[in-house]
C-alpha positions in Angstrom: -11.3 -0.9 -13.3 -10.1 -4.4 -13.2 -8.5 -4.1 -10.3 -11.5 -2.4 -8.3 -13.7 -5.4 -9.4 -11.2 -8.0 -8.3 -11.2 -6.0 -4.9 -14.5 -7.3 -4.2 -13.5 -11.0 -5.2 -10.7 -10.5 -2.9 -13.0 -9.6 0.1 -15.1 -12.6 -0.5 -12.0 -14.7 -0.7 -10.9 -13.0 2.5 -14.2 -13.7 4.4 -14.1 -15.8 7.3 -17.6 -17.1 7.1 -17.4 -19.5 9.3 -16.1 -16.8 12.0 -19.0 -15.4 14.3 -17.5 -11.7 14.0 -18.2 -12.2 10.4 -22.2 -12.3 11.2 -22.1 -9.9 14.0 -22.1 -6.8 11.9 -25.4 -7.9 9.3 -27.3 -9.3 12.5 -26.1 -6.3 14.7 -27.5 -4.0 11.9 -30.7 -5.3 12.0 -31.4 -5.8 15.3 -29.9 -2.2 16.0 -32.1 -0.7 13.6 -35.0 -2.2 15.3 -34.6 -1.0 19.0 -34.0 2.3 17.1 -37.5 1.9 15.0 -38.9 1.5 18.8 -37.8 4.2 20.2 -37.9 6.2 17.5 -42.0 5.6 16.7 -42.4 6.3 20.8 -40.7 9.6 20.5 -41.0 11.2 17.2 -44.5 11.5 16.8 -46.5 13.3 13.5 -49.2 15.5 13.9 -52.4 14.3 11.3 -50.3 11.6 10.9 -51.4 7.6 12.1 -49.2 5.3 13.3 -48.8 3.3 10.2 -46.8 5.9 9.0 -45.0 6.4 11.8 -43.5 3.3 11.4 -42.4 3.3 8.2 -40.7 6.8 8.8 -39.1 5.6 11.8 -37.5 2.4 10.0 -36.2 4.7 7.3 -34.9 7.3 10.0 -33.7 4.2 12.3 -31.9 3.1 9.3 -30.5 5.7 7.8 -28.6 6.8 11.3 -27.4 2.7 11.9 -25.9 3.5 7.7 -24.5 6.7 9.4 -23.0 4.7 11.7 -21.7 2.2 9.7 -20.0 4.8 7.0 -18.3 6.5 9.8 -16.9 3.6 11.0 -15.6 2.1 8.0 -14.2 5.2 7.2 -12.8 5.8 10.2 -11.4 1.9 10.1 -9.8 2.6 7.0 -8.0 6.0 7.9 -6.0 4.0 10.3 -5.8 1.0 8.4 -7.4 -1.3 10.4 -8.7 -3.9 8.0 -5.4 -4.3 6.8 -5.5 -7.2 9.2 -9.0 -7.3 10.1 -10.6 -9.0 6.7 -14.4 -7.4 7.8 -14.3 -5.7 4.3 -17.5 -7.5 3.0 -19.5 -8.2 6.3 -19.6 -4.1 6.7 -20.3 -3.8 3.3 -23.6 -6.5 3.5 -24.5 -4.4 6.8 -24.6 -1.6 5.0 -26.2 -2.4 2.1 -29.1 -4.1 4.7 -29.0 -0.3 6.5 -29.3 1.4 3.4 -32.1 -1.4 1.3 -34.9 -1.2 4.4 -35.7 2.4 3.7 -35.9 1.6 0.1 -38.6 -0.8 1.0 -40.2 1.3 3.6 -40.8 3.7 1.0 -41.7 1.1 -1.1 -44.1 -0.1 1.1 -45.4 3.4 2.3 -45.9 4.4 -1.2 -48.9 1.3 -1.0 -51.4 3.6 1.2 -50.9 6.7 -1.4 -54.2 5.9 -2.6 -58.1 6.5 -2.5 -59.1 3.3 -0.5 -54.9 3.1 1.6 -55.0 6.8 2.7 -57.5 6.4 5.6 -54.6 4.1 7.4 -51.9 7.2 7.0 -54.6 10.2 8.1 -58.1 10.5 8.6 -60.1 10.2 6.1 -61.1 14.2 4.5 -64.8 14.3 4.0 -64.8 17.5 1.8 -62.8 18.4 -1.5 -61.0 21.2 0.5 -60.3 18.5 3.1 -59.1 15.9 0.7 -56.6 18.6 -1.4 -55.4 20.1 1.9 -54.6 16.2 2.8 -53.1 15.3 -0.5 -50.4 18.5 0.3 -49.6 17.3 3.8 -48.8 13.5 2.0 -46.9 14.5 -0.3 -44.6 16.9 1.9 -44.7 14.0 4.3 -43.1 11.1 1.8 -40.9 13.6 0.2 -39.7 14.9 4.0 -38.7 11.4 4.3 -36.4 11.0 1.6 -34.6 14.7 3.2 -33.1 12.0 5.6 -30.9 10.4 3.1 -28.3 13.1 3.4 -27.9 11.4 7.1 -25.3 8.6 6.0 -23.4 11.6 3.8 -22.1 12.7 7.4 -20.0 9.4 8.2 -18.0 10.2 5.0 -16.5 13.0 7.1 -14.3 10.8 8.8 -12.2 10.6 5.9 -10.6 13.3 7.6 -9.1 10.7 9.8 -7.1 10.0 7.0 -4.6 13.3 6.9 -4.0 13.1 10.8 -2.3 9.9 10.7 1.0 9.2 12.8 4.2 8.6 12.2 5.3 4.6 10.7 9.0 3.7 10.6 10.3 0.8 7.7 13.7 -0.8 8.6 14.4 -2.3 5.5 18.0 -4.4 5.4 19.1 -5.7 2.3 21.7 -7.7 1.8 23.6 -6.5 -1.6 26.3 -9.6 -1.6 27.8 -10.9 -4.9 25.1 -13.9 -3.9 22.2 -11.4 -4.8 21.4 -10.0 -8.1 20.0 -6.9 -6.7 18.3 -5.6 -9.9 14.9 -6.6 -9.8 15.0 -6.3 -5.7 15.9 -2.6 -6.1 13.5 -1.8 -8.9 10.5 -3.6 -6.9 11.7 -1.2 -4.0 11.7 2.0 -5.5 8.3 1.2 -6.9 7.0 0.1 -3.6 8.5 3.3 -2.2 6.7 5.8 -4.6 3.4 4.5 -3.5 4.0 4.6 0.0 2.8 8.1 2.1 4.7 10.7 3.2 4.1 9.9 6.7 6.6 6.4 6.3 10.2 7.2 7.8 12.6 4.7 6.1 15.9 3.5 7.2 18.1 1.5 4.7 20.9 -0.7 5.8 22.9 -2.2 3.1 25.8 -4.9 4.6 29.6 -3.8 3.6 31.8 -3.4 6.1 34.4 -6.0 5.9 36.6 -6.8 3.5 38.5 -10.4 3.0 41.0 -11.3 5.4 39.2 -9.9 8.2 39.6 -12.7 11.2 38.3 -12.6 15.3 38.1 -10.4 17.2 37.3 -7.8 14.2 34.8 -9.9 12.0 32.0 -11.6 14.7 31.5 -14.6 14.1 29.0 -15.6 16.5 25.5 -14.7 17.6 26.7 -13.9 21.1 29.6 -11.9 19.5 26.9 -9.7 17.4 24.5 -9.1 20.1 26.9 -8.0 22.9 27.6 -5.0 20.7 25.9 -1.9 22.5 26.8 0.5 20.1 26.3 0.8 16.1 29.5 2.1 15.9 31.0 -0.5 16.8 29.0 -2.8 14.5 31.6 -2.4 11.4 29.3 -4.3 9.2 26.3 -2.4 7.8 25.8 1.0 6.6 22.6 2.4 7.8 21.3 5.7 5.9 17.9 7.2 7.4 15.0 8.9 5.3 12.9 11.3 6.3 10.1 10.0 3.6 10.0 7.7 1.0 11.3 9.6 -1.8 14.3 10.2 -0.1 14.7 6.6 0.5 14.0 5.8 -3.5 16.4 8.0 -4.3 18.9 6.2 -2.2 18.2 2.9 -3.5 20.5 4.3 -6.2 23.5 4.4 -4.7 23.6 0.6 -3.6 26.3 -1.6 -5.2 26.9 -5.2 -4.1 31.1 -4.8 -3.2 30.8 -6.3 0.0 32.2 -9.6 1.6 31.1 -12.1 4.1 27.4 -11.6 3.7 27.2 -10.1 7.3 23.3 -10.1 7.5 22.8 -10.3 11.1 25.3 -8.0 12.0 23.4 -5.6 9.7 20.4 -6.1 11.4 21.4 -5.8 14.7 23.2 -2.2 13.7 20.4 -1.4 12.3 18.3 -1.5 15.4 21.4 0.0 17.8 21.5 3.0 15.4 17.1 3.4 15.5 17.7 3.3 19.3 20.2 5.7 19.4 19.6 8.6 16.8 15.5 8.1 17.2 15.1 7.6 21.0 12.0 10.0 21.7 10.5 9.8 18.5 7.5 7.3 18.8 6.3 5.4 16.3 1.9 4.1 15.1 4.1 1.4 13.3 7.2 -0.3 12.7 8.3 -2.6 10.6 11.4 -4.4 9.7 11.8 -5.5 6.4 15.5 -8.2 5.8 15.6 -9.1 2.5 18.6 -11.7 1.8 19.2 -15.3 0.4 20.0 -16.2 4.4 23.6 -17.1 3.8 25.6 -15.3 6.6 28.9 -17.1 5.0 30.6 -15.6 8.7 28.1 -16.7 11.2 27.7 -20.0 9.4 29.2 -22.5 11.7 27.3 -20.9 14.7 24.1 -19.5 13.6 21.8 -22.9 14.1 22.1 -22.9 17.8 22.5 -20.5 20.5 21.2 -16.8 20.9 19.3 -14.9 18.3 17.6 -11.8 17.9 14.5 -12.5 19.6 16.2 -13.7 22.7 17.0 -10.2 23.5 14.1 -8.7 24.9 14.6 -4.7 23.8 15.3 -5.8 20.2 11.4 -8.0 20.9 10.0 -5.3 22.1 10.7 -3.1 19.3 10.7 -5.6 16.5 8.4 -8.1 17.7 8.7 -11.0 15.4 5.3 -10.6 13.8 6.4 -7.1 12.5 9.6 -8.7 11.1 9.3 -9.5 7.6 12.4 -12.0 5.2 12.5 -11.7 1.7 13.8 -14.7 1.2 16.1 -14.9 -2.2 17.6 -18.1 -1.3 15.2 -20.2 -3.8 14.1 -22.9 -1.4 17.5 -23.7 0.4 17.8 -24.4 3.8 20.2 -22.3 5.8 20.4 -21.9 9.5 18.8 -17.6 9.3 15.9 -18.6 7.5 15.4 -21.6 9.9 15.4 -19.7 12.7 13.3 -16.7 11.4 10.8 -19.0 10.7 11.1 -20.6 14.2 10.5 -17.2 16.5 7.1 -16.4 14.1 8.5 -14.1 11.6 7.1 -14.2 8.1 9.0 -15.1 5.2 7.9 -14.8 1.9 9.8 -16.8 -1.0 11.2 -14.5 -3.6 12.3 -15.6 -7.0 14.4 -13.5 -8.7 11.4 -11.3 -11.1 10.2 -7.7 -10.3 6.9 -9.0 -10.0 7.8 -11.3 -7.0 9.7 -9.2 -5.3 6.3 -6.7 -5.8 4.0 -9.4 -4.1 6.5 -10.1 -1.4 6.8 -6.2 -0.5 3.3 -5.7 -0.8 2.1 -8.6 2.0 4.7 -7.5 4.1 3.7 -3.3 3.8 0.1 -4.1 3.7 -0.8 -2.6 6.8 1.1 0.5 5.8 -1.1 1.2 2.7 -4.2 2.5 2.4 -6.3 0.6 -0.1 -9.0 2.9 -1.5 -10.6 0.7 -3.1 -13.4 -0.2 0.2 -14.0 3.5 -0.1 -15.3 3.5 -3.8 -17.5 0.6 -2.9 -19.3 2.2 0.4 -19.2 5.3 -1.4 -21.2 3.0 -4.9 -23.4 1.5 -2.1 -24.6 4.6 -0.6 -25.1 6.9 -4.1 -27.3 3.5 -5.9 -29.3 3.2 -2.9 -29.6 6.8 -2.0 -30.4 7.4 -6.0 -33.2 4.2 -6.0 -34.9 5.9 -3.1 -34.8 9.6 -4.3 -36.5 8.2 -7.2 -39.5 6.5 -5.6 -42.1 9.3 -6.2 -45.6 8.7 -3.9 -48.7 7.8 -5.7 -51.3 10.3 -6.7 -54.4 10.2 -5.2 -57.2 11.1 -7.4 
């Protein structure tokens, strides 16, 4: 429960208030609902009806179909994840409060006229006691017909749907297991972080063994050049790249990493990693992909060469299939410089700092999968919104007229 209530602190956090898309939705709502109150009172006329009354039904009709709207859309928006990077959690969610509060009042209002002296501005006025009873019946099957059309909004819930026809994601994650990194609380944080991800995420898993101490030139690569000239993974001898169907698979996996490697070979790793993608998954396509490198930086075998000349994002295949925003560093290295992180950092990938506690390594793997996790939490609030309201309205009864 906490944790749903801090959702909503989140999104105000989140808001960019100061961004016009931020308004567009609550003043798009409005004014959308009143072309459709237009149109709606030209074209959906009520026999014995007036046209006071014709307007108040056709704001709560208007309405309701603009809330329709709006429900479909956010849960259409969050089948495929959408405002995982779009923060337009709480502008929808003020629009459709606004969609679903004017009917409240237009009842409210329409309930006014239920009334000796108000009911000759809703229907002409009876002049006999079988007139008057015969009108009472046609009001009250007129204001209660009204509140039929809160079911409306019900219908954008069906989008949910959405949710269980949802593509294919693919997570590179390389982790460096040198002596350098005590890979406990990395690997617990991942196998937690795996459990709660769907079965729609393909992982891959590239740990960095391969070369053993005294390997010199030509078979160790010590260069960037050296590294990225490679054309096939097998001829990468650093890394050792497992792919998982599902993240289950993958969790179970994590088991079997041990950190009895030498050199600290991280880009070699990582440019395996995406030879051996290319070449065992070269018709499958993708809605995401990530890569996720999480190392202290120190490439003890590139270190002499790694702070100028080529790097990953100089080749324009490995770009186009891990552009640098979708490349995400864990970075264990407690705030040292070192030539990888430096130039991660300078071709736009993020890097989050991670200190060496589950908890950070949690928060680190979280922000870089957030766009691969469905947060329910928007859902239970449209789906709050909609049941108060919808309640409030069905519980306006009409005056009696005596």
């Amino acid at each position: 429960m906490n944790e749903f209530i801090k959702s909503f602190s989140t999104y105000c956090k989140e808001a960019e208030f100061g961004s016009i898309m931020f308004w567009v939705f609550p003043l798009g709502t409005f004014l959308f609902i009143w072309l459709l109150t237009i149109l709606t009172v030209r074209f959906y006329k009520v026999k014995k009806l007036k046209t006071v009354f014709a307007i108040n039904r056709a704001w709560i009709l208007s309405s309701l179909i603009v809330a329709l709207i709006l429900i479909g859309g956010i849960c259409l928006g969050w089948s495929k994840n959408f405002f995982a990077q779009h923060p337009y959690h709480l502008s929808l969610l003020i629009s459709l409060t606004i969609a679903l509060l004017i009917p409240v009042f237009s009842l409210v209002h329409l309930r006014r006229y239920y009334s000796p002296e108000g009911i000759k501005e809703i229907t002409d006025q009876p002049k006999t006691a079988n007139q008057l009873d015969s009108v009472i019946t046609l009001l009250k099957k007129a204001f209660i017909a009204n509140k039929v059309f809160f079911i409306i909004p019900a219908f954008g819930f069906i989008f949910l749907f959405f949710y269980f026809y949802k593509g294919t994601n693919l997570i590179s994650v390389v982790y460096d297991n040198s002596e350098s990194m005590q890979q406990t609380n990395a690997i617990d944080a991942m196998s937690e972080t795996f459990a709660n991800l769907d079965q729609n995420n393909e992982i891959t898993l590239t740990t960095i063994e391969g070369y053993q101490q005294g390997d010199v030139p030509p078979v160790a690569k010590t260069t960037m050049n050296e590294i990225m000239g490679i054309k096939k993974s097998s001829s990468c001898k650093a890394g050792n790249v497992v792919a998982f169907t599902n993240p289950n698979d993958a969790r179970n996996g994590l088991t079997q990493i041990s950190n009895q490697c030498y050199g600290s070979p991280i880009c070699e790793a990582i440019w395996k990693t995406y030879l051996y993608i290319k070449e065992t998954k070269p018709n499958q396509t993708y809605d995401k992909k990530l890569l996720i490198v999480v190392t202290d930086g120190a490439d003890n075998l590139l270190a002499e060469s790694l702070s100028s000349g080529k790097f990953f994002f100089d080749d324009e295949r490995f770009t186009e299939y891990f552009p640098a925003e979708n490349v995400f560093i864990i970075d264990y290295s407690n705030g040292i410089s070192n030539p990888f992180m430096q130039r991660a950092s300078n071709a736009g990938c993020d890097i989050y700092p991670a200190e060496n506690n589950k908890q950070a390594y949690l928060d680190a793997l979280d922000n870089a999968l957030q766009s691969f996790k469905n947060n329910w939490f928007l859902i239970y609030w449209t789906i709050i919104i909609f049941t108060v309201l919808t309640i409030i309205a069905l519980l306006i009864p009409p005056k009696k007229i005596v």
